[in-house]
VORO-730105 format. One record per residue: y, z, x of N, C-alpha, C in turn; residue in three letters. Coordinates in steps of 0.02 Angstrom, whole numbers, padded with zeros to 5 digits, always signed. Layout:
# residues N
YZXYZXYZXAla
...
# end
This chain:
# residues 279
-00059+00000+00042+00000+00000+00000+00060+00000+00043Unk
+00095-00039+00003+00160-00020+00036+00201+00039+00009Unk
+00262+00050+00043+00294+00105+00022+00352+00087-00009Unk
+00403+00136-00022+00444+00103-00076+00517+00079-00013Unk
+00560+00033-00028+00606-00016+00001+00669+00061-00002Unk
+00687+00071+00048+00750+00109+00062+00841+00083+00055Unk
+00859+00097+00014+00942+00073+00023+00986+00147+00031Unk
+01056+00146+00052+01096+00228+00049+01147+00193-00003Unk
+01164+00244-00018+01217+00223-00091+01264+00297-00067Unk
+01326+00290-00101+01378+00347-00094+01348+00397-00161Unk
+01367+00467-00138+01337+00514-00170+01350+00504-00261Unk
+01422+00458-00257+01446+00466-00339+01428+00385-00358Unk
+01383+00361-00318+01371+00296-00365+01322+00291-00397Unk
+01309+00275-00473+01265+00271-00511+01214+00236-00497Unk
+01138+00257-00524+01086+00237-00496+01055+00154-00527Unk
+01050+00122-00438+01039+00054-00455+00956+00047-00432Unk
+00907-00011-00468+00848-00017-00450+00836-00019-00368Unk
+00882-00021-00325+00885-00013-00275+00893+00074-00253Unk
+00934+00105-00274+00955+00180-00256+00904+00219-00277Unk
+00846+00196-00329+00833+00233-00382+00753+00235-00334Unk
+00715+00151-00302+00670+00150-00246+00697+00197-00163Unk
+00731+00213-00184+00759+00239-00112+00733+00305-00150Unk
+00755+00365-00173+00716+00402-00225+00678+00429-00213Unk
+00647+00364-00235+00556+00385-00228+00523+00372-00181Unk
+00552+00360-00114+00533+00362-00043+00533+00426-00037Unk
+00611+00441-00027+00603+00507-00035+00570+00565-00064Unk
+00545+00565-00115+00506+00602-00157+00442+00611-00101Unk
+00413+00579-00098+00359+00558-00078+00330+00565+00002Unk
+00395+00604+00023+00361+00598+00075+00326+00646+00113Unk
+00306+00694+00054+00254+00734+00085+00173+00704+00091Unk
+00190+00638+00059+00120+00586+00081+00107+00545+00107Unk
+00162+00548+00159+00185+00491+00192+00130+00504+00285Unk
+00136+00456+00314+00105+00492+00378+00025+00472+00378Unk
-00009+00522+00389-00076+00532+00421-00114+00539+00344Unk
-00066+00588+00302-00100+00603+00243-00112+00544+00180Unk
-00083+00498+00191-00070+00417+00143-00139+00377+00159Unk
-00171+00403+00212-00253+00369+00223-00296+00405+00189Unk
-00287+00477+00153-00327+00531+00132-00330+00518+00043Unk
-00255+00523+00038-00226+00525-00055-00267+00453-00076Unk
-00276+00488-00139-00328+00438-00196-00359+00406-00165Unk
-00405+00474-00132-00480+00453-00123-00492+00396-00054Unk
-00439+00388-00027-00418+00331+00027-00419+00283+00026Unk
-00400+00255-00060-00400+00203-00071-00372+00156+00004Unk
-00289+00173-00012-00261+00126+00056-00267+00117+00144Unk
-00339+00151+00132-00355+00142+00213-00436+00131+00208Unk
-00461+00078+00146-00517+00075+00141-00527-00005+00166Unk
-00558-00009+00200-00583-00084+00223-00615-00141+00159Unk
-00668-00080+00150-00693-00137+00104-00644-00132+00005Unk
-00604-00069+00002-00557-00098-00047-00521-00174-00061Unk
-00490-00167+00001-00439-00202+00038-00479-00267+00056Unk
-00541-00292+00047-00575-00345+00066-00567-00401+00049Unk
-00564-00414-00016-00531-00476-00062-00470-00514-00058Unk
-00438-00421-00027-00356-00466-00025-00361-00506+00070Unk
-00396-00461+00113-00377-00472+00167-00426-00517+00170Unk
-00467-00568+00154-00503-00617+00157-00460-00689+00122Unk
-00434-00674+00054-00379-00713+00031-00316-00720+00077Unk
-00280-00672+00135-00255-00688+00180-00271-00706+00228Unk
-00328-00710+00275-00350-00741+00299-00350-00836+00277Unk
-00385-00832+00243-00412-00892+00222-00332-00931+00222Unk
-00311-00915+00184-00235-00942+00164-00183-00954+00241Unk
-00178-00900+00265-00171-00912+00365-00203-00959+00388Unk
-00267-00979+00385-00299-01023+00402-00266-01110+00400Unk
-00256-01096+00341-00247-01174+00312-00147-01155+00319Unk
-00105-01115+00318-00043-01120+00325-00021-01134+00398Unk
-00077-01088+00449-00053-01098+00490+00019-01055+00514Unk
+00043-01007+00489+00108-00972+00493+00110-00942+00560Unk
+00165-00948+00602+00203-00920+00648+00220-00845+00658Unk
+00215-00813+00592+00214-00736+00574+00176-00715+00527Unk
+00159-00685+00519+00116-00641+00437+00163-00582+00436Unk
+00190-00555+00385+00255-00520+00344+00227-00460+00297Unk
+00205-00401+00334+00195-00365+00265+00252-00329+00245Unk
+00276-00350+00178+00337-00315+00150+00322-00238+00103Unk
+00341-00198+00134+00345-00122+00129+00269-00110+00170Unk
+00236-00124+00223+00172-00133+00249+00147-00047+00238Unk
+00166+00008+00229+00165+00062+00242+00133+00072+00318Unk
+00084+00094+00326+00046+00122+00399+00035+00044+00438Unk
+00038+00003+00400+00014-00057+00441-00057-00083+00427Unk
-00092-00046+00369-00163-00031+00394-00211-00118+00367Unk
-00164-00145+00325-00176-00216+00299-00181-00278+00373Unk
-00110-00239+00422-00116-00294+00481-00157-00261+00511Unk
-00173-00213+00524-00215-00175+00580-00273-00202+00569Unk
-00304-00205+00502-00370-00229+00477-00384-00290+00502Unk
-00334-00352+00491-00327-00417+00506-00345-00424+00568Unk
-00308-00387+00610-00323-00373+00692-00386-00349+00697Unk
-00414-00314+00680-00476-00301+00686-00536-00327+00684Unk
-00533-00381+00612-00543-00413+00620-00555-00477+00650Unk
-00506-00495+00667-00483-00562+00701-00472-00613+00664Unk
-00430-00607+00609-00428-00670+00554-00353-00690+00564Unk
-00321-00673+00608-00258-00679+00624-00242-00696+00692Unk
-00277-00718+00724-00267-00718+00796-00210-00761+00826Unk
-00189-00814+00765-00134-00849+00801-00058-00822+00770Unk
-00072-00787+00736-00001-00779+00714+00048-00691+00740Unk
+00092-00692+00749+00132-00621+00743+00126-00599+00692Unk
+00092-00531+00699+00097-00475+00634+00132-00435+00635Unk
+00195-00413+00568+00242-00402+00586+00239-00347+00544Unk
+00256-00284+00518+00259-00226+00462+00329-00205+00457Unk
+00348-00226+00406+00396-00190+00380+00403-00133+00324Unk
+00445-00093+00340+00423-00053+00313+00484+00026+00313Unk
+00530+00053+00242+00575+00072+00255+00559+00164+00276Unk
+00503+00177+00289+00482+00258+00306+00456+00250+00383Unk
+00504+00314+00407+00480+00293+00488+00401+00316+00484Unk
+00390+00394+00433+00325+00426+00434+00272+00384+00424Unk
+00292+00306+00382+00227+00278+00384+00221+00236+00434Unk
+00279+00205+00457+00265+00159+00521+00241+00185+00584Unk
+00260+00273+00596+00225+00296+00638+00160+00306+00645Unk
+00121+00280+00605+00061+00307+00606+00019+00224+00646Unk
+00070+00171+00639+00018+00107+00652+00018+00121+00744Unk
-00032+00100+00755-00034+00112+00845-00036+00052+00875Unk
-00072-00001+00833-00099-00067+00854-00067-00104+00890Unk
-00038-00122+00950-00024-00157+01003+00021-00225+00979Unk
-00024-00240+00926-00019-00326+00900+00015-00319+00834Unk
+00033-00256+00821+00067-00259+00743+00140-00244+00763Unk
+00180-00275+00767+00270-00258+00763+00280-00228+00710Unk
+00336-00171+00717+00345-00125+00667+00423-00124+00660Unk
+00456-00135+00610+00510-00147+00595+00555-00103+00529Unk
+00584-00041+00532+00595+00005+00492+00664-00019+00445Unk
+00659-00075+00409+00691-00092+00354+00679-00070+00281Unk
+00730-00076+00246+00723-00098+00157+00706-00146+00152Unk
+00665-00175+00087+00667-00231+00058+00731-00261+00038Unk
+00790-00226+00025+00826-00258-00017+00884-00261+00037Unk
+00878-00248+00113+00907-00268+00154+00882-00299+00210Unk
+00819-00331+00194+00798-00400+00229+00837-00464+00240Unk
+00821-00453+00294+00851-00530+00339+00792-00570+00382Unk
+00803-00659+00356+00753-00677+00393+00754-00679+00462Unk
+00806-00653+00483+00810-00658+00570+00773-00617+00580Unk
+00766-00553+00549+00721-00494+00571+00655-00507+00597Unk
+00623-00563+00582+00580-00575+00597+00520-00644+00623Unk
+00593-00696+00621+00560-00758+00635+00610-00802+00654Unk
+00606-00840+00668+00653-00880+00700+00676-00933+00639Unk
+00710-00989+00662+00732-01051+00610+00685-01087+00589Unk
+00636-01122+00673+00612-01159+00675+00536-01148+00659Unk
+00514-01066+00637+00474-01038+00616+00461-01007+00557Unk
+00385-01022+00549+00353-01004+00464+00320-00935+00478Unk
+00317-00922+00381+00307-00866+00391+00244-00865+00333Unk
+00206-00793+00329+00157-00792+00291+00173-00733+00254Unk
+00185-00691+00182+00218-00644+00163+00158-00619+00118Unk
+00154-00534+00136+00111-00503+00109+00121-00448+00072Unk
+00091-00405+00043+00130-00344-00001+00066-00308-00043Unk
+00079-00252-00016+00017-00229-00092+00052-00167-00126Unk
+00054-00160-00179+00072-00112-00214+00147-00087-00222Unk
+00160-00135-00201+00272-00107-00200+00319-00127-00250Unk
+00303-00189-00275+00331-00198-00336+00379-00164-00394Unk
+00330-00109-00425+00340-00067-00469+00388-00020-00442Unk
+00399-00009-00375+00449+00047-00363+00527+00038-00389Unk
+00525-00040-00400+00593-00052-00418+00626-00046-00481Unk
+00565-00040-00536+00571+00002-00608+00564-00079-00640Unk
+00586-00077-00711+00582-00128-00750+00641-00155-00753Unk
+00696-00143-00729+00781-00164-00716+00771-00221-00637Unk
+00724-00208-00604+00715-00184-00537+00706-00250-00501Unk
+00631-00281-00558+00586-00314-00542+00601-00404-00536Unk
+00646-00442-00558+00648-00488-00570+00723-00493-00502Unk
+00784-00453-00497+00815-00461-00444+00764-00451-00355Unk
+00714-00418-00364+00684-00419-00310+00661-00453-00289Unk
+00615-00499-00338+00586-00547-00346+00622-00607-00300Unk
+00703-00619-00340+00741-00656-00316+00755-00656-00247Unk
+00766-00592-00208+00799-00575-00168+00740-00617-00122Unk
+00696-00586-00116+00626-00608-00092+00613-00695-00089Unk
+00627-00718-00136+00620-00788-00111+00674-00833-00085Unk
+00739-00803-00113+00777-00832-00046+00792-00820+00018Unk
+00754-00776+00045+00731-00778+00126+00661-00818+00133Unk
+00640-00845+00103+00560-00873+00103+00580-00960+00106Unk
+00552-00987+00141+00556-01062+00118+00515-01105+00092Unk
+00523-01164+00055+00495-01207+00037+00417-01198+00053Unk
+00356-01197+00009+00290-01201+00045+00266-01148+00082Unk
+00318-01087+00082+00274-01021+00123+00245-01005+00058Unk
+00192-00953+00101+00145-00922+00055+00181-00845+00044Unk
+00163-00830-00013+00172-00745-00051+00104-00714-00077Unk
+00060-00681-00044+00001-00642-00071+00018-00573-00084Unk
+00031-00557-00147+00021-00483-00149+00001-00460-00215Unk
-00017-00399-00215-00072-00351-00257-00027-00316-00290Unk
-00015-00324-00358+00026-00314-00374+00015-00256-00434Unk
+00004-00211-00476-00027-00186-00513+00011-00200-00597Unk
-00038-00212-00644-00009-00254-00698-00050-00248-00756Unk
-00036-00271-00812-00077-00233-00872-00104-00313-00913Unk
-00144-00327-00944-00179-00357-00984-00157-00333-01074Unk
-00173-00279-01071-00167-00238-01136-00095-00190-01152Unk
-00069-00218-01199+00005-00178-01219-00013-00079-01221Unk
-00068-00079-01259-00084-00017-01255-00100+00004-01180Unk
-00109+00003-01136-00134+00014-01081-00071+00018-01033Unk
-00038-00027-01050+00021-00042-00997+00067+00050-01034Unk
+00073+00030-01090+00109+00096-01141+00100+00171-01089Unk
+00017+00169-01097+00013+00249-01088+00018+00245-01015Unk
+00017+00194-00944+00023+00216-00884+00102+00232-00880Unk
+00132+00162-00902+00221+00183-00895+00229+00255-00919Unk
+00219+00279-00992+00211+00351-01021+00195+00404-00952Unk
+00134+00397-00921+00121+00447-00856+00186+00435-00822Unk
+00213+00389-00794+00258+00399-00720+00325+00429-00764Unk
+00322+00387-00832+00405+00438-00860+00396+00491-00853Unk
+00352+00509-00884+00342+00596-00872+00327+00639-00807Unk
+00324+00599-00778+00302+00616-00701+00388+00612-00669Unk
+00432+00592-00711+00495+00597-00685+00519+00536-00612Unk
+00472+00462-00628+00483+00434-00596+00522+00343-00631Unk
+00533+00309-00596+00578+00266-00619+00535+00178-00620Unk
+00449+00207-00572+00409+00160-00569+00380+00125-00626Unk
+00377+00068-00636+00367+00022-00692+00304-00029-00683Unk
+00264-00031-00740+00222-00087-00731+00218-00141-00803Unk
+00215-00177-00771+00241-00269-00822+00171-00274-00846Unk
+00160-00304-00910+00131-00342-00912+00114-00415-00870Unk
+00038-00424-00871+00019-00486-00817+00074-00541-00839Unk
+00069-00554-00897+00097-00628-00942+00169-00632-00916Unk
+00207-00559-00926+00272-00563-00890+00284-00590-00832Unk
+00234-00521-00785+00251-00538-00718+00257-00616-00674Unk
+00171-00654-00705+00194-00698-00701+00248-00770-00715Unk
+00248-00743-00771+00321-00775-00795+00393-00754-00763Unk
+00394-00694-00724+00452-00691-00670+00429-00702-00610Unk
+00403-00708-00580+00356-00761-00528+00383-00830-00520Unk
+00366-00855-00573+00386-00928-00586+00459-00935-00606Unk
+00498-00909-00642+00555-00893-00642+00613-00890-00595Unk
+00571-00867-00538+00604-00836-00462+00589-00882-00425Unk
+00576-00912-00448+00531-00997-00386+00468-00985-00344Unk
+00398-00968-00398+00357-00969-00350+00298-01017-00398Unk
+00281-01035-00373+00200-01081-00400+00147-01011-00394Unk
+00098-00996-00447+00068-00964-00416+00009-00999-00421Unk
-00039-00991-00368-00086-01041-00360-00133-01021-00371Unk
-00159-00954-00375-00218-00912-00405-00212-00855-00407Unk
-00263-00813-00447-00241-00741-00454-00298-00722-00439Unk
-00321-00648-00434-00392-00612-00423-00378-00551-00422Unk
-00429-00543-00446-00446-00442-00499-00451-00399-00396Unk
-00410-00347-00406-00429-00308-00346-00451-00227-00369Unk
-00459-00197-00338-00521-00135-00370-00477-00084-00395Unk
-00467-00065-00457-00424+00001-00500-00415+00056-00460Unk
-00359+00080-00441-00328+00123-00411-00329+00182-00450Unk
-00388+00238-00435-00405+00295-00449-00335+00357-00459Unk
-00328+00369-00502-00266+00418-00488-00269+00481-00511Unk
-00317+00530-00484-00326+00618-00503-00252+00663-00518Unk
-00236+00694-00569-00202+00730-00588-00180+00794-00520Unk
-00210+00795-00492-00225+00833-00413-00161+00798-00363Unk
-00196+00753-00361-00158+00692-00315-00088+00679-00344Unk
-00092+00667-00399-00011+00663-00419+00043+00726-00421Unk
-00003+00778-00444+00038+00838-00428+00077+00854-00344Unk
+00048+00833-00319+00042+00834-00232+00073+00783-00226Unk
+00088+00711-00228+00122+00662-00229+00187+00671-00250Unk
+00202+00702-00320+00244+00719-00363+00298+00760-00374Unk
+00233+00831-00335+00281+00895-00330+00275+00916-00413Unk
+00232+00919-00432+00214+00922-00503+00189+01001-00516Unk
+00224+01034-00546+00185+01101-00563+00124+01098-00612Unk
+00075+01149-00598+00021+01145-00652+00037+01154-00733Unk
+00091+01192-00748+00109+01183-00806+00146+01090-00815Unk
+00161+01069-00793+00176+01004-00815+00137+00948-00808Unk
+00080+00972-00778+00038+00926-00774-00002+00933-00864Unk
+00005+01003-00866-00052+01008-00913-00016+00974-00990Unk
+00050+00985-00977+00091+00967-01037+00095+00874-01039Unk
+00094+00837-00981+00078+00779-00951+00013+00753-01022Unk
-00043+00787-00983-00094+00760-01011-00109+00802-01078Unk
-00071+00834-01107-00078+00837-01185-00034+00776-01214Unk
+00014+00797-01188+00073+00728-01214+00028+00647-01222Unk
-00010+00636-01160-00036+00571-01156-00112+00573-01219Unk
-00153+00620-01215-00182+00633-01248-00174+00632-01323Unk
-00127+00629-01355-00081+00638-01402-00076+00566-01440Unk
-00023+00534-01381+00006+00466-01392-00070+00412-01368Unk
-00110+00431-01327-00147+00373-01302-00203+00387-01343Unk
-00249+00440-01335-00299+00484-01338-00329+00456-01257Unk
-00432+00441-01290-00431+00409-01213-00424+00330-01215Unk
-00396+00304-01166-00400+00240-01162-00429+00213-01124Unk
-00474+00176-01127-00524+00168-01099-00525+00115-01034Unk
-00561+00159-00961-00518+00118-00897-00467+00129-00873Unk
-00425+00173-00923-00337+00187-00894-00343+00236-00899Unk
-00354+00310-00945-00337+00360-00946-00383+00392-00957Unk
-00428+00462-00924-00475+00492-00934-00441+00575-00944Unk
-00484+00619-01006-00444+00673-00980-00519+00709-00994Unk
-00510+00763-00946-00543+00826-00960-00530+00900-00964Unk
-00551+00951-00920-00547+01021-00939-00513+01051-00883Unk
-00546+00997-00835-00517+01013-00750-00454+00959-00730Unk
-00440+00910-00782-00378+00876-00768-00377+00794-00800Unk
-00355+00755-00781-00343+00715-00787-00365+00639-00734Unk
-00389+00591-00746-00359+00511-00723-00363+00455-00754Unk
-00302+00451-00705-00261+00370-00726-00318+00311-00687Unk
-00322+00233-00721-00326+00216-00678-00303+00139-00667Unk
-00288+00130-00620-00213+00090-00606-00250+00002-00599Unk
-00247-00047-00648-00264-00125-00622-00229-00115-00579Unk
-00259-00215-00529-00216-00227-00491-00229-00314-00501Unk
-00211-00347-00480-00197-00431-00491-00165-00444-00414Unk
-00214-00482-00373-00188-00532-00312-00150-00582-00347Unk
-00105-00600-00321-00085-00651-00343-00067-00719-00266Unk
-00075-00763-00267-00065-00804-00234-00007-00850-00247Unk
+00032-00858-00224+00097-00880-00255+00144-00930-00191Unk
+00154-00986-00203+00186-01029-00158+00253-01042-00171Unk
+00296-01031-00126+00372-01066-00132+00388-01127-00165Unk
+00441-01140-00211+00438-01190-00234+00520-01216-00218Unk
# end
């Protein structure tokens, strides 16, 4: 995963989808570091999670041929590190961006450049030249920018991108109105500003923003224990418990998305690769 895109705003300026991801960096960063390979179950430092997408980048490197590979909000790096480990990247610069120093400190890898930006203060110099292509990656960052958030980011993002680069990222997204309902319902109440689209949307601001998308693919539901979010969150046990009556209430169970029991609660989070070309 990536982490969320950093901007500074003056103390009296009202909160923009930009100020509001800066936030929830902050929030968050008691999971930032060493401990972001541990939380939910390790999802984001699992090899074979992460297999589908990092085989779809591969493959796609292959045939682009790119001068750089770009993970935007990369967190630890652990997407390029994998690549490297692999060896499915051997001709290109792997680059991580990424606006938390705690997660960039953690990449060690020799071959991964680490670059402590925002998303929403990206520059293509940062990382490639004129006369050089790029390959752009992302898992899980999207949503930090809320539902105000999502379609200027979008933008921002492809006009540093050119003609024919590639965009792979994992994006998390709903199929079912009910489903999409009760996860947004968890993060409001969780006192956060993170948003998730419907698929039909998203891709319809995709294409909107100038991208072709050229295929999509199911990546493995992001486990989310009532434990973990409290700890993520800073969530007291009384609000957790009021959390999952509230959802319980409005959702009951929903099946795949929301489980509750005696000892707590989980969410559990789609996700959608999307493959998406500059247009």
């Amino acid at each position: 995963m990536g982490t969320t895109p950093n901007t500074t705003a003056a103390p009296d300026t009202p909160d923009t989808p930009e100020t509001a991801a800066h936030h929830e960096r902050l929030r968050e960063r008691a999971v930032h570091g060493a401990e972001w390979d541990r939380i939910h179950g390790g999802y984001f430092a699992s090899p074979s999670v992460a297999a589908t997408l990092t085989k779809l980048i591969s493959v796609t490197a292959a045939r682009a041929k790119p001068h750089a590979i770009v993970d935007l909000g990369g967190g630890t790096g652990f997407l390029l590190h994998e690549l490297a480990r692999r060896g499915l990247a051997e001709n290109a610069r792997l680059i991580n961006l990424d606006a938390s120093s705690e997660q960039l400190d953690q990449g060690h890898d020799p071959r991964v450049k680490r670059i402590e930006t925002s998303l929403t203060n990206l520059r293509r110099a940062q990382f490639a030249k004129k006369d050089e292509s790029a390959l752009f990656i992302m898992r899980s960052v999207l949503h930090y920018f809320g539902q105000d958030g999502l379609v200027p980011i979008l933008k921002k993002l492809r006009r540093i991108m050119q003609p024919g680069e590639y965009f792979i990222h994992q994006t998390a997204c709903f199929e079912e109105a009910a489903a999409a309902k009760c996860l947004n319902s968890l993060y409001a109440q969780m006192g956060t500003d993170k948003w998730y689209p419907m698929r039909t949307a998203l891709c319809m601001a995709l294409m909107e923003s100038g991208w072709q998308i050229d295929a999509t693919a199911p990546a493995p539901h992001l486990p989310l224990g009532s434990l973990d979010l409290a700890r993520r969150y800073n969530l007291a046990p009384a609000k957790l418990t009021q959390i999952q009556k509230t959802l319980c209430t409005e959702s009951g169970e929903c099946a795949n998305v929301f489980v509750s029991s005696r000892r707590g609660f989980t969410a559990y989070l789609p996700y959608t690769i999307f493959t998406c070309v500059a247009v």
